[in-house]
C-alpha positions as CSV (number, residue, x, y, z in Angstrom):
1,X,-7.5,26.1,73.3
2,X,-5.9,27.8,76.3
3,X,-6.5,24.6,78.3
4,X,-5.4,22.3,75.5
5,X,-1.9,23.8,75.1
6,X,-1.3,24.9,78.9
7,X,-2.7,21.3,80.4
8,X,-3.7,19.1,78.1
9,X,-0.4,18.6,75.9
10,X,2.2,19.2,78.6
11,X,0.3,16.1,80.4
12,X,0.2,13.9,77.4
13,X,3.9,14.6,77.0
14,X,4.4,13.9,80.6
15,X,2.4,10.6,80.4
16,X,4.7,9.4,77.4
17,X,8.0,10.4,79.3
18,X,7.3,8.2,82.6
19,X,6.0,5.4,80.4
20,X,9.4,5.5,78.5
21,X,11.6,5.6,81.6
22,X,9.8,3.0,83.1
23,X,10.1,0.8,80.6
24,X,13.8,1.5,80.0
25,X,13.9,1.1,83.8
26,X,12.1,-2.5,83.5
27,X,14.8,-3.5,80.3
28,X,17.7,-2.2,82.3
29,X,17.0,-3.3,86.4
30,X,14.8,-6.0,85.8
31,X,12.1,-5.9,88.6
32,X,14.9,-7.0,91.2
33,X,16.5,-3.7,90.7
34,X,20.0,-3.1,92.3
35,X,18.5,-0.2,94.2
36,X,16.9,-2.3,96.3
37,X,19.5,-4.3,98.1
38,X,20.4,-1.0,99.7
39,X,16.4,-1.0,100.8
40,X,16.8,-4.5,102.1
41,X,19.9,-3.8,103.7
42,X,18.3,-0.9,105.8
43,X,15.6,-2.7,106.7
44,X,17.4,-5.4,107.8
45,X,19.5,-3.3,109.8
46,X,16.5,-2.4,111.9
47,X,15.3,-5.7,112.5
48,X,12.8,-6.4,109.3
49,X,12.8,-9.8,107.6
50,X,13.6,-9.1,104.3
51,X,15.2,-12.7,103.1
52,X,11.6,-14.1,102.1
53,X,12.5,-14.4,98.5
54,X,8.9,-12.7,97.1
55,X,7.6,-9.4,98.9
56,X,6.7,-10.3,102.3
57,X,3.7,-9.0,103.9
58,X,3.6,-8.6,107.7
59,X,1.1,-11.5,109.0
60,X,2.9,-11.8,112.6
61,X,0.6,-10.3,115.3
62,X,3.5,-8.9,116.7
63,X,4.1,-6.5,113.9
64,X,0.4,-5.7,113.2
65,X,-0.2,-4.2,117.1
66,X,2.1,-1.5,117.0
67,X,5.5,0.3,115.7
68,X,8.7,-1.6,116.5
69,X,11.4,0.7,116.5
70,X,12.2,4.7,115.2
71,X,11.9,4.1,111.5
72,X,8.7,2.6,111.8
73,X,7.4,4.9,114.1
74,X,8.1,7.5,111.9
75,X,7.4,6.4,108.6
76,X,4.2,4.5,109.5
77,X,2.1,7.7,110.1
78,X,3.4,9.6,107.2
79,X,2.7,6.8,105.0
80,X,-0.7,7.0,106.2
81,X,-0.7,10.6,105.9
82,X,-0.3,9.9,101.9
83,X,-2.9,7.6,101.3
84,X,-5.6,8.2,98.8
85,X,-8.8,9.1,100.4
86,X,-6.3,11.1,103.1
87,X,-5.0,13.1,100.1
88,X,-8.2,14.0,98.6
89,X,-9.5,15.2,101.7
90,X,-6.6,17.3,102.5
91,X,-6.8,18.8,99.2
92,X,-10.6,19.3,99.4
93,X,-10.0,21.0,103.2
94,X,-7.8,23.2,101.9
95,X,-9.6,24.2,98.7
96,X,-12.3,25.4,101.5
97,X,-9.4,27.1,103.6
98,X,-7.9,28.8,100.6
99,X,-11.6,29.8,99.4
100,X,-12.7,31.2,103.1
101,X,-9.0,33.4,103.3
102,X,-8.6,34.8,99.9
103,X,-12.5,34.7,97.9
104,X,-10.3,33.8,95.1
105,X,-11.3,31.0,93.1
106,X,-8.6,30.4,90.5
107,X,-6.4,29.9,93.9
108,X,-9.5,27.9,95.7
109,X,-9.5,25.3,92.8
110,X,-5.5,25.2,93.0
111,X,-5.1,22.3,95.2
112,X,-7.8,19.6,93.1
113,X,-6.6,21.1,90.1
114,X,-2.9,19.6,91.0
115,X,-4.5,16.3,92.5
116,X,-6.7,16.0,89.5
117,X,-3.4,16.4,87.2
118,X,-1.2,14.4,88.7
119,X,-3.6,11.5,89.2
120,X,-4.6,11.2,85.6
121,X,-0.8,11.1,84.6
122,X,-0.4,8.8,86.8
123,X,-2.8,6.3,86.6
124,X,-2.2,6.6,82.8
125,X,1.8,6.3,83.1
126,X,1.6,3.3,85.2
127,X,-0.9,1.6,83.3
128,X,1.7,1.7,80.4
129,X,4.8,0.8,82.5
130,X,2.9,-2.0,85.1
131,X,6.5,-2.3,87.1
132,X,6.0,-5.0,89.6
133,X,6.2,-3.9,93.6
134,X,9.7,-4.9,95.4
135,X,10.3,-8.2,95.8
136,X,11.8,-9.8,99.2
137,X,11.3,-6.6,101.4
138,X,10.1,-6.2,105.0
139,X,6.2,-4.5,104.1
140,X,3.7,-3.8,106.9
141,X,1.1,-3.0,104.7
142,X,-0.6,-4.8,101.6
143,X,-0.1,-2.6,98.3
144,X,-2.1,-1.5,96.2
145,X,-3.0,-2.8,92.7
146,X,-1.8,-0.3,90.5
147,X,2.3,-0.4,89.6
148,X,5.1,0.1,91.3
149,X,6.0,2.9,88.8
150,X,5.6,5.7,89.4
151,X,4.8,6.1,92.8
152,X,1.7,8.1,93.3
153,X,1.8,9.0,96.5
154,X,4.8,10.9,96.3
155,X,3.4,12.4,93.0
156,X,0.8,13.8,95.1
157,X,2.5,14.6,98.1
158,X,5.1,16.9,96.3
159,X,2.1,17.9,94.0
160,X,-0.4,19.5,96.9
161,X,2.3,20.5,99.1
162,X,3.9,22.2,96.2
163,X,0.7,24.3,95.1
164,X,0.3,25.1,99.1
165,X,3.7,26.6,99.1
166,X,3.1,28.3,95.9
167,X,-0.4,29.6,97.7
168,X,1.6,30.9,100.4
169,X,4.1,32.8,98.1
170,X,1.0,34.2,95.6
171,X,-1.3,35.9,99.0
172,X,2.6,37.1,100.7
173,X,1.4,34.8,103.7
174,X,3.6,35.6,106.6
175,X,6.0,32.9,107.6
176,X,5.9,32.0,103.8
177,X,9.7,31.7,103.4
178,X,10.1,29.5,106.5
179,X,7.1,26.9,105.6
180,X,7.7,27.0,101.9
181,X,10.6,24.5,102.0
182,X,9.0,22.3,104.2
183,X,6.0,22.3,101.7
184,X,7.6,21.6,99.1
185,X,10.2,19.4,99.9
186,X,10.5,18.2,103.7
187,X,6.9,16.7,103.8
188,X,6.5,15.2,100.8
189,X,10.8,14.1,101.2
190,X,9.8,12.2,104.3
191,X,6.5,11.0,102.8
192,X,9.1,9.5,99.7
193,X,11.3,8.0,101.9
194,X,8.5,6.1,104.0
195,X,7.0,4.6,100.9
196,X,10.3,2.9,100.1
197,X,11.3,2.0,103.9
198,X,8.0,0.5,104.0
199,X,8.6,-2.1,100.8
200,X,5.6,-0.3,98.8
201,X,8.4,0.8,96.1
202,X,11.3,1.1,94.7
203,X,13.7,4.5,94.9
204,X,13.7,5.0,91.4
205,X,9.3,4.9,91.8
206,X,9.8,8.1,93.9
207,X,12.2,9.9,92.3
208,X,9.4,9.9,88.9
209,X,7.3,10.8,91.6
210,X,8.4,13.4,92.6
211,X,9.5,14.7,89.3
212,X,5.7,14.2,88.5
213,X,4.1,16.1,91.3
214,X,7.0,18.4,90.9
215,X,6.1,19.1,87.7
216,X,2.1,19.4,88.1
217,X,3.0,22.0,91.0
218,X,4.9,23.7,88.0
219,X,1.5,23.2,85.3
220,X,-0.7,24.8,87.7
221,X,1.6,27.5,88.9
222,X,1.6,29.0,85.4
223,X,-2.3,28.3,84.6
224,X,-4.1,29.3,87.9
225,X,-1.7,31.8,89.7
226,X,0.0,33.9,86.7
């Protein structure tokens, strides 16, 4: 019963919430949402084709050997840095790390605990919503199958870095009031903004994201560090 009202509900209630918004998204934008001519713009401004009609996918050798520019540099690694089999080891690392420094377990299980949230609301919301990915943007890298909406590796990016910052704040670590902001918003911030400079999504697919991770930072925080 504990688990039931403290996890289970919330994430049912979360579940229906993004498939709601993303609908009334859908209804309202279209899938050629006004928020991204500001993305095309931007990329354009840096030298991306972004006039291809559908979403184009970078097939030039030129653009598969190496960054072109800042942006790219940048946002290339930290998009990277948020894919899925990178997440789940950086949460499983520092499940170990948290384990070895503080031998407590309800903070140990802390960081799968937030994946394991956020990835079922996820995979769930989207399934309901299935917003199609950006359409005549510059994008370096194929997407993946799921939908545009929300954007799950900003879920999980504000999600794990969250529950680290929250780790940090629980065991007094020193240095806690510097790093927590980068935690919990820098990273994952930057991580946001290279999934939508990179064509994988539109803004409105990070903001739920965040709001998601956000909130299963907010779900485990109350049932594993009380």
């Amino acid at each position: 019963m504990p688990l039931l009202r403290a996890v289970v509900l919330p994430g049912l209630g979360a579940i229906a919430a993004l498939a709601v918004a993303g609908r009334v998204m859908r209804l309202l934008g279209g899938d050629d949402p006004r928020e991204d001519h500001a993305v095309r713009a931007l990329q354009d401004a840096f030298g991306h084709r972004s006039d291809d009609g559908d979403a184009a996918v970078a097939t030039d050798p030129a653009e598969l050997i190496g960054p072109r520019e800042a942006l790219d540099r940048i946002t290339r690694p930290l998009s990277w840095y948020s894919g899925v089999p990178q997440t789940i080891a950086t949460g499983a690392l520092w499940c170990g790390v948290t384990w070895l420094l503080t031998r407590d377990r309800r903070s140990a299980v802390a960081p799968a605990a937030v994946l394991a949230l956020e990835a079922t609301c996820f995979v769930a919301s989207a399934a309901l919503v299935g917003r199609p990915r950006p359409e005549g943007v510059w994008r370096p890298e194929p997407p993946h199958a799921t939908s545009s909406f929300p954007s799950g590796h900003t879920a999980a990016a504000f999600a794990l870095h969250g529950t680290l910052a929250d780790l940090l704040d629980r065991h007094g670590a020193r240095g806690a009031r510097l790093v927590g902001p980068l935690l919990r918003y820098g990273i994952p911030g930057a991580i946001a903004f290279s999934r939508v400079y990179r064509g994988q999504h539109h803004i409105s697919d990070t903001v739920a994201g965040a709001m998601l991770g956000r909130w299963s930072t907010a779900v485990v925080r109350r049932a594993l560090m009380s």
